[in-house]
N, C-alpha and C positions, 0 to 999 in steps of 0.2 A: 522609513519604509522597511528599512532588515528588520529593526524591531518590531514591527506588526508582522511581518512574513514568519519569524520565529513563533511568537506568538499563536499564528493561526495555527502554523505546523503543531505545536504543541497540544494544543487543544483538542485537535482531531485526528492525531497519530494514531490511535488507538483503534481505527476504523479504517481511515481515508488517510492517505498522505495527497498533499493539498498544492496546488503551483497558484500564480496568479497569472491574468491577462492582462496587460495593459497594453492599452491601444489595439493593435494588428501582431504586436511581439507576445509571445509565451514566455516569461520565465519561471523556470525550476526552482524549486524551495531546495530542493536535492538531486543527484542527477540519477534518473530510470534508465533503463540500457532495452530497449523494444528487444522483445523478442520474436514475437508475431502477433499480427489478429489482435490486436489489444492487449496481447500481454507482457508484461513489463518486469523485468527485474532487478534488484538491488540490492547486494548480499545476499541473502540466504532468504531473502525476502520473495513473493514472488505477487505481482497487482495487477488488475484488471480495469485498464483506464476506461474513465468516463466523462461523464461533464455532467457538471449541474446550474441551475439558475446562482447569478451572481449576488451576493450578498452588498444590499446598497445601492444592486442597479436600478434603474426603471427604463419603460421604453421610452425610445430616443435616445438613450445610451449609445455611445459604437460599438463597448462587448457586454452582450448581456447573458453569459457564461463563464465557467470557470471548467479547468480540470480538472479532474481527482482520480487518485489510485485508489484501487477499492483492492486489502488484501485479506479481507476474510469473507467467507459465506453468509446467506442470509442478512438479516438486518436487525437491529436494534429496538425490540418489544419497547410496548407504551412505560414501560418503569425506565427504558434505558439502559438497565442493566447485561441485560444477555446478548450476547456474541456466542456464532458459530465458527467452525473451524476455519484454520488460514488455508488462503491458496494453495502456498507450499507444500502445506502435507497431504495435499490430494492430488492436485492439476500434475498431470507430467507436460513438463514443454515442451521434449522434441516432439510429440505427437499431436500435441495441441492442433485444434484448426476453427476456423469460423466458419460454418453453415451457409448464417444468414445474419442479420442485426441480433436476433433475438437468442439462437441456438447455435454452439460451440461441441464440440469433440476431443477426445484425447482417445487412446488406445483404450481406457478402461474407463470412462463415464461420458453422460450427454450432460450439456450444461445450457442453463435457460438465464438470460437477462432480462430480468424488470424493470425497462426503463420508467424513470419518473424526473421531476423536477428536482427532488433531492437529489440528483445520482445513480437512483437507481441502487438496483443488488442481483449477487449471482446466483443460483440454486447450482447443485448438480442432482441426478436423480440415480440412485443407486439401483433400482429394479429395473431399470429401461436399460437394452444394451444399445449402443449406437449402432452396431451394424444388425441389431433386427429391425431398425426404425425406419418409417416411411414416413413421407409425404405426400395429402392432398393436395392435387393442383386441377387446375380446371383440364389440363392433359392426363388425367389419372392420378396412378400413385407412383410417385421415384424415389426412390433411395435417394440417403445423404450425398452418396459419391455422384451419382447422376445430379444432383443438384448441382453442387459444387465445378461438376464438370460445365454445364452450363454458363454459369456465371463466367467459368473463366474463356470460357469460346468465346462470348458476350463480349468480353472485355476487349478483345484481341481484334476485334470486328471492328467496321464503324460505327457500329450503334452503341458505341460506348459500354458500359457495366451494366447487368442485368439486375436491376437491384429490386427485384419482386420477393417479397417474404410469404412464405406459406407460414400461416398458424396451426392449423389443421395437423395432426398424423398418428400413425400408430405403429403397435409393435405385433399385433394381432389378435390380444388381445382385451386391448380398451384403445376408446379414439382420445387423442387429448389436445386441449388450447391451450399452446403456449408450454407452460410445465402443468398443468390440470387436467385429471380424467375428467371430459364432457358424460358426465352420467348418464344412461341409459343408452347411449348410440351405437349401434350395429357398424361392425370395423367391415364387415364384409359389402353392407349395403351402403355406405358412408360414402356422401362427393361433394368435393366443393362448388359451390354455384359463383362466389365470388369472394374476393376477399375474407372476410367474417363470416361471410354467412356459407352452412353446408345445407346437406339435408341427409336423412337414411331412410331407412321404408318406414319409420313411426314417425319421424315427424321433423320441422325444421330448428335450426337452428342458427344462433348470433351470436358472437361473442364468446363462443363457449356454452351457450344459455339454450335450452329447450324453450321452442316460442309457442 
């Protein structure tokens, strides 16, 4: 069992550093020190934990997941060759904060996660400042901090954690899903009708998608 756990690690250091599940117990291939919000560090290292489908499982498994430290940007083009920058030489920790599932903050960038079956991957967005950014929600538009403020009211409450994600938002000057400008959409006349779906005075929209 060390020797396949080295193994894995080795193979996908280069990307992910890699732990295993077994049964209801986590163990570490190495050990990460939480910093917040998902983020992890380890020497001079710094990851963005996630999880992905388990290699070998199927359902009716007990875990059919794994974790993974994710310490660079972006993801790995159809050759496999290119990688973008590491965590470390962007993300600042102290400032670090979670949003939502999807969108992260530091003092100088907004950060957007792509979850997927692989693990997923993190962008950050260099032209969006975090403190001009809004969100659509079906109560208007809020800022980051009013969101976050929510959530932890939420928390504190009985109604447990407020765990509702806006996709939707903007900066003022384009609306975007997720990390993507929605093409053609009016920031001014932009509202969310629910979930995925908005609308603005030309037309509606899903996903991101003019319908």
């Amino acid at each position: 069992m060390v020797a396949k756990l080295i193994l894995i690690a080795a193979l996908f250091s280069s990307v992910y550093a890699i732990g295993e599940t077994v049964g209801s117990e986590y163990i570490e291939v190495s050990p990460y020190r939480p910093v917040r919000d998902n983020l992890y560090d380890r020497g001079a290292e710094l990851y963005f934990k996630s999880a992905r489908a388990a290699i070998g499982k199927k359902v009716g498994d007990p875990v059919l997941h794994e974790d993974i430290y994710i310490k660079r940007f972006g993801f790995e083009d159809s050759d496999k060759k290119k990688l973008d920058e590491r965590l470390a030489d962007v993300v600042d920790p102290e400032t670090w904060k979670r949003i939502n599932t999807v969108f992260y903050r530091d003092k100088k960038n907004l950060y957007c996660f792509h979850s997927d079956t692989g693990g997923g991957y993190l962008v950050y967005l260099e032209t969006i400042s975090p403190n001009n950014l809004v969100f659509y929600t079906e109560d208007g538009k809020k800022s980051i901090e009013e969101i976050r403020a929510t959530r932890k009211q939420a928390s504190q409450s009985s109604r447990g954690c407020d765990t509702k994600d806006y996709f939707y938002s903007t900066d003022g000057a384009n609306v975007y899903y997720l990390c993507s400008v929605v093409d053609g959409a009016d920031p001014d006349s932009f509202e969310l009708i629910k979930s995925y779906a908005a609308k603005d005075k030309f037309s509606n929209y899903f996903n991101g998608v003019k319908e």
